[in-house]
N, C-alpha and C positions, 0 to 999 in steps of 0.2 A: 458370658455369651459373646459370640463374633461381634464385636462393635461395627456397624455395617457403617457409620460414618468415618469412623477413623478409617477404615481403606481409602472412603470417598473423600474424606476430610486430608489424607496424607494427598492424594491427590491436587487437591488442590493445591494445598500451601504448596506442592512441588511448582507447579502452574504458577505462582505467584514468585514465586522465588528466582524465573530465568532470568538471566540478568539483563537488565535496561542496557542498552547500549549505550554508553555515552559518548558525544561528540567529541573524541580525543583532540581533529584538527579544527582549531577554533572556526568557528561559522555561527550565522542564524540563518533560520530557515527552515524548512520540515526536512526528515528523516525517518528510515525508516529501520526496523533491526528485526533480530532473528535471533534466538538462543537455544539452548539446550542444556541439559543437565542432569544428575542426581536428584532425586528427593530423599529425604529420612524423615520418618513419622515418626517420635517416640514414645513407648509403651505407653496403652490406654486402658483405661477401666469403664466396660459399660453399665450404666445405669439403667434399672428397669424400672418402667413406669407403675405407679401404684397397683393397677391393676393386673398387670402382668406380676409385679411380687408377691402379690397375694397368693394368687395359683401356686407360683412355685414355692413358697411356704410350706402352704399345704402339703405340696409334696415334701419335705423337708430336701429342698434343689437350692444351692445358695443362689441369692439374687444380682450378684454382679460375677462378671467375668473378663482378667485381663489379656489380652489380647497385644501380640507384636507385628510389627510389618517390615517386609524384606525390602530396602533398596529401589524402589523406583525410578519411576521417567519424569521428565516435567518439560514441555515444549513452551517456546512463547513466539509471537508474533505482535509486533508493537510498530506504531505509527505517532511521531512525535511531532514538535518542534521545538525548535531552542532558537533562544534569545539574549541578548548584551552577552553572548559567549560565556553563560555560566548557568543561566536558569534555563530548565527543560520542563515541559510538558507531556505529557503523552497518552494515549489509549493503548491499552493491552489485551489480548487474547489469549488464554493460555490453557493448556491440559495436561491433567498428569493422570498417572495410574503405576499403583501399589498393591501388592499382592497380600494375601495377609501368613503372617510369620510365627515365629512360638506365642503358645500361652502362658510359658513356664511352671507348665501342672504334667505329669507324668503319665497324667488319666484322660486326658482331652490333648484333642488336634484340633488347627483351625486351618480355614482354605477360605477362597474367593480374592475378587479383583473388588479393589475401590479405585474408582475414576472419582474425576471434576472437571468441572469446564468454569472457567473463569472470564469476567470481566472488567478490568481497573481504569483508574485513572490515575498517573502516575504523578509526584512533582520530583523535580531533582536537582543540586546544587552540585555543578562540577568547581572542583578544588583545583584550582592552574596554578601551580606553585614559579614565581619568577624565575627565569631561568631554565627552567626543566621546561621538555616541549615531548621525551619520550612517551611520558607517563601522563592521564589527568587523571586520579583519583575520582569519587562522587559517594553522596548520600543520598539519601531523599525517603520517600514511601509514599505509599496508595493505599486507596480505597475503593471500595469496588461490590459488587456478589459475584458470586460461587454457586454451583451446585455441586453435591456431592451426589454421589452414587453408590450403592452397594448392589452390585449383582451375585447373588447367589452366596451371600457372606455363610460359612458353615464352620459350628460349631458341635464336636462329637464328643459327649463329656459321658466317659464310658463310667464312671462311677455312679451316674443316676441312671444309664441306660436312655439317654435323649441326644436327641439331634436338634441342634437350635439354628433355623435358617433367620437370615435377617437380609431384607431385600429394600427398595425403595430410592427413589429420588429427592434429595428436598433443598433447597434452596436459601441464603442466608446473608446477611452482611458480611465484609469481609476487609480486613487491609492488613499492610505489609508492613514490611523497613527494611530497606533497602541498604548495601553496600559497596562499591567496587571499584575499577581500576576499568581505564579504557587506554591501549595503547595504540596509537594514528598507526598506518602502514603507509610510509613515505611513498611506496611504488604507486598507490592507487590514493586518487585526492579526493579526499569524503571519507575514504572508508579505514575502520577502527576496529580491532581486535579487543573482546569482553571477557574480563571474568568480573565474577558477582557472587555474594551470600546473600542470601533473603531469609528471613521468618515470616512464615504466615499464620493467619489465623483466622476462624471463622466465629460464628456464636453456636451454641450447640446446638442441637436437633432430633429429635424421635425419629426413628425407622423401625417401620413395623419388624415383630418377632414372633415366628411361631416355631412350638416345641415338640416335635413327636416322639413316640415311641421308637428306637430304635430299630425292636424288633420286627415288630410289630407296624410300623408305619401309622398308626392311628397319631393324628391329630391331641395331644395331651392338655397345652396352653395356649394362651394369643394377647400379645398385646406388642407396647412398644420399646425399644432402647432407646437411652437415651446418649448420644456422642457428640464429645468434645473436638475442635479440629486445631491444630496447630502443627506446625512442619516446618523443617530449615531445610536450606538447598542452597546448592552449590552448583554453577552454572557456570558456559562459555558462550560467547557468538559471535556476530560481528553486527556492525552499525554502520551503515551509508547515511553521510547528509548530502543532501540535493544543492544542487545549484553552489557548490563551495568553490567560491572563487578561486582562481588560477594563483598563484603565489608571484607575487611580483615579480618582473624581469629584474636580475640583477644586473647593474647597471656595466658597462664594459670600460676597463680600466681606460682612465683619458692616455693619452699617446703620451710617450717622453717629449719633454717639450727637445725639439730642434737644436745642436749643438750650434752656438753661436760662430760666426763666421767672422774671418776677420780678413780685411784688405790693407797693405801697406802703401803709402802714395810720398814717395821722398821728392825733395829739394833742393834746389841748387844752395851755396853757401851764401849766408844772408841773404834770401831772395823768399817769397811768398807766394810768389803768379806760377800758374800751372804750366809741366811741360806739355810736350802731345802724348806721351807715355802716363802721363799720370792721368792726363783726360781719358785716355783710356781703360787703368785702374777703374777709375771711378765709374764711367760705364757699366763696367761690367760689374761694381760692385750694385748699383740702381738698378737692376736686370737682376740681379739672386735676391735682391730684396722685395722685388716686386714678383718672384716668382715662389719663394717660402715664405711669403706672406710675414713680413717683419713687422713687429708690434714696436721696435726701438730701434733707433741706429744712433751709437754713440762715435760720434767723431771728435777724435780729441789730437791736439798739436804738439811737437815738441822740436828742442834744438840740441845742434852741439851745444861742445862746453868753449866757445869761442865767446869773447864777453860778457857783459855784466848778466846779473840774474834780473833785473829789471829789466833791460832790454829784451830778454833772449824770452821772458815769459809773454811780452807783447809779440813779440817774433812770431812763435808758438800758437797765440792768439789768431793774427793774422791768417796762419797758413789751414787753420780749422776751417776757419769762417771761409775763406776761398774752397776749398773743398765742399763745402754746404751748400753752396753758391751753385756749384756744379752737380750737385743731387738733382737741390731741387729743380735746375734748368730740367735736370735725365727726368721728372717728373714726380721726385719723391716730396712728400707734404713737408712744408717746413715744420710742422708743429711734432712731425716724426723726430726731428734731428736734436740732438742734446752737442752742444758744443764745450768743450774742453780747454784750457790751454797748459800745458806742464813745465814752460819753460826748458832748462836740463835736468830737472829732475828726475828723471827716469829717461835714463839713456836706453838705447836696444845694445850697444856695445860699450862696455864702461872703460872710461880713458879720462886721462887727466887732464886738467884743466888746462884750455889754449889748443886740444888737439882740434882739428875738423873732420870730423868721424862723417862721414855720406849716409852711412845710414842711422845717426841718430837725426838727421835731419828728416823728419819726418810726418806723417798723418796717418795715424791710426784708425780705419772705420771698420766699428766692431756691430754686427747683423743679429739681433736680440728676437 
């Protein structure tokens, strides 16, 4: 006989089966999702209630009949929130309907729609693998009721000559187990692309059966079916979370620091004290320092190769510290200036020993 729950029953599980959305980009906070999907009911056998087998005994009618269902719908609408970016909650709404299909008997057709409408409560564990940010996997499941529905469930089993309708609403416990992948859509912030499998299932239920004559239309039997509900589904949607903060500003690369500047300040031969051309030098070097804002200024001294290296590294000393001398007059902090002496060890023109080279006589101030 038409199992009138297994249509309402595929129904459901479809219902239950749309996929939860999950919060692919991490957030807490509520959200909200939307899915759709496939149902598949698989083949069921209804049971008739004592009284009802009786009758059809009598008549020598067998007392069960298996029944198939084509391909259904399953909607869902769900309103959550998620927490520490992993655990989710939710309430669900969901409907399905399923048509009914073969009964694999050569002698009988069956026909009618099985709805449900459904109510859960969801929990669910999103899987953030380190690393990966395309993908978050999840598990979870619900609990919840159901109702199932059979309208008009028809059963025409031409070898007894009977038509067996099965009709009724009835209602039941229900829960899930849930599957799926959520993938973020980097263009829109919150919002996650769903796919999902679900099992559902309910507890079984009677729905009234009555059996007529086919020909004849007369009233034959009356009683109940008894159907099992269970259904797997395969689902898509999408998930918006609320309120998902903006993604940090990345920060803007810092500037190349400033290429160092350098000013040369020469000396007369064995002499230290400044000319008016090197007061000038220096000026102008106090003025780019105080205008590229100089975190160091390394002034360092040096001589010809015109006497001893003892002398010539005091020389050298000398002509730094006069140079500093004249910074800080231009206004530069003395605690800025790092002073030097190199005697001739690093000449600017290399010559040998006893020459008087003008420009290794000199003050190096280098703008950091």
């Amino acid at each position: 006989m038409l199992r009138p729950s297994h249509l309402a029953f595929g129904l459901a599980a479809t219902i239950a089966s749309l996929p939860t959305l999950a919060a692919a980009q991490p957030s807490s906070g509520f959200y909200i999702g939307v899915g759709a999907g496939a149902n598949f009911i698989p083949e069921q056998t209804g049971l008739t209630n004592r009284a009802l087998a009786g009758q059809l005994r009598a008549l020598n009618i067998p007392t069960t009949a298996t029944v198939g269902s084509d391909p259904g719908f399953v909607g869902v609408v769900s309103v959550g929130y998620a927490f520490m970016e992993r655990f989710r909650v939710e309430l669900e709404g969901s409907y399905r309907q399923n048509e009914a299909g073969s009964t694999g008997s050569s002698t009988s057709t069956a026909s009618g729609t099985g709805r449900a409408y459904g109510i859960m409560a969801n929990a669910l564990y999103d899987i953030r693998i380190p690393g990966v940010s395309w993908v978050v996997p999840y598990i979870g499941g619900g609990i919840g009721y159901a109702w199932r529905e059979s309208d008009a469930g028809t059963l025409v089993d031409r070898s007894s000559g009977g038509t067996f309708i099965t009709t009724g609403t009835q209602g039941s416990f229900a829960w899930q187990a849930i599957g799926g992948a959520a993938f973020p859509i980097p263009s829109v912030r919150g919002l996650s692309f769903t796919t999902e499998y679900r099992y559902f299932a309910t507890q079984p239920e009677y729905f009234q059966t009555r059996g007529f004559n086919t020909r004849t239309g007369a009233l034959v039997v009356s009683g109940a079916t008894k159907s099992y509900g269970e259904a797997h589904s395969v689902l898509v949607g999408l998930r918006y979370a609320l309120n998902t903060p903006a993604p940090a500003p990345v920060a803007a690369p810092a500037p190349a620091p400033a290429p160092a500047r350098t000013f040369l300040v020469f000396f007369d031969w064995d002499r230290a004290d400044l000319t008016d051309r090197a007061r000038q030098i220096i000026a102008e070097a106090a003025t780019n320092a105080a205008t590229v804002r100089s975190t160091r200024i390394e002034v360092s001294g040096h001589a010809d190769r015109t006497g001893t290296a003892a002398y010539n590294q005091r020389l050298s000393v000398r002509r730094a510290e006069a140079v500093a001398a004249e910074l800080v007059r231009r206004g530069i902090a003395r605690n800025e200036i790092t002073i030097q002496g190199f005697g001739f060890d690093r000449p600017l023109v290399p010559t040998a020993m006893g020459v008087r080279e003008p420009q290794n006589r000199r003050v190096e101030i280098v703008l950091r």
